[in-house]
C-alpha positions as CSV (number, residue, x, y, z in Angstrom):
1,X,0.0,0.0,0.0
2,X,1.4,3.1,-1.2
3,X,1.0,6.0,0.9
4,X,0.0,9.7,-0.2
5,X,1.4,12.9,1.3
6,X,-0.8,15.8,0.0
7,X,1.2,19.3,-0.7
8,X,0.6,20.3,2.9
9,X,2.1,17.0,4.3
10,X,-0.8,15.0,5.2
11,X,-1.6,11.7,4.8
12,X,-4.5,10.4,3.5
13,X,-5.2,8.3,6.9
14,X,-4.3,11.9,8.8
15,X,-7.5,12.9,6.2
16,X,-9.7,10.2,7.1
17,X,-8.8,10.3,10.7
18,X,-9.9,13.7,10.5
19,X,-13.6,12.9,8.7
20,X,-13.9,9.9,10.9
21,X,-12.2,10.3,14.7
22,X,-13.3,7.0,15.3
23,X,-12.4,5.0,12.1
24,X,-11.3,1.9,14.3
25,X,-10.0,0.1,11.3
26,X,-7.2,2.7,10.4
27,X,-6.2,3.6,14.6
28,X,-5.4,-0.7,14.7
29,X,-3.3,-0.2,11.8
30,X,-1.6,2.8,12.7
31,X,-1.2,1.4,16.0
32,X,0.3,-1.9,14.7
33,X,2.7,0.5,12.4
34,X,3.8,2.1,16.0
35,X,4.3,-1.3,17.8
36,X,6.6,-2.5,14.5
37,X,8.5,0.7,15.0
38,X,8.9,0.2,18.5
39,X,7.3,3.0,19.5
40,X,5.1,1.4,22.3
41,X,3.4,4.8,24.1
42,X,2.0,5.4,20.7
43,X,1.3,2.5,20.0
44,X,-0.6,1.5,23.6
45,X,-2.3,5.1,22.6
46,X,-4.3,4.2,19.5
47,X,-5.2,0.8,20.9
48,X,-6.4,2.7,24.0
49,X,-8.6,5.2,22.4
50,X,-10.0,2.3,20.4
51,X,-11.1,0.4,23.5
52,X,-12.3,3.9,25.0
53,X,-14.8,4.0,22.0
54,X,-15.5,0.4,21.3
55,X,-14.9,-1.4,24.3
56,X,-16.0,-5.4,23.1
57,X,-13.2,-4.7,20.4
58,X,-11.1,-7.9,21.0
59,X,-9.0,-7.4,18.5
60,X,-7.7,-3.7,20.3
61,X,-7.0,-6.2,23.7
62,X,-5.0,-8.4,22.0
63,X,-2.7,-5.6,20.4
64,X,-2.8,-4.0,23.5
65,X,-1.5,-6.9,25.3
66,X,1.3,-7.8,22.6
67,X,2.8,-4.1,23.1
68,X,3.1,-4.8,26.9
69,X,4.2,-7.7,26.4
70,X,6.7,-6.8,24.4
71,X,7.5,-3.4,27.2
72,X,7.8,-6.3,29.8
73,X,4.7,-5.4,31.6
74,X,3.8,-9.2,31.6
75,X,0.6,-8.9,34.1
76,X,-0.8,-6.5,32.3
77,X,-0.4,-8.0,29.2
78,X,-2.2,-11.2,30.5
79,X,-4.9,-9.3,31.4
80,X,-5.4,-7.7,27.9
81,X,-5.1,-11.3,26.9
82,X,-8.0,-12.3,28.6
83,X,-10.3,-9.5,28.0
84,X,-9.6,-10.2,24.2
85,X,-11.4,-13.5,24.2
């Protein structure tokens, strides 16, 4: 998937975030594009905000608990585990 950058530097998922705060489908991917850069806190953010809005979203817990897993907060991460079932 290519991505666009408009003249003004905005993405076209910045542009439909924008249109659609709570497009859940886009924060999980931009979250999962955090966690594979390592960048956990913004990663844990976009997962957050999607379980703020849509808490039965089991697919958000499970990404939540891979990213503390992976920050070695191993409770925490079991417990996003289990809320993901």
């Amino acid at each position: 998937m290519q991505t666009i950058v408009d003249q003004s530097g905005e993405t076209d998922l910045q542009k439909t975030e924008k249109l659609k705060a709570d497009f859940t489908e886009a924060r999980n991917y931009k979250g999962l594009c955090y966690f594979k850069l390592k960048n956990y806190q913004r990663a844990l953010s976009e997962f957050d905000h999607i379980i703020t809005l849509h808490p039965e979203n089991d697919v958000a817990f499970y990404n939540l608990g891979i990213v503390k897993y992976e920050s070695k907060e191993y409770e925490e991460a079991l417990k996003d585990f289990l809320k993901s079932r």
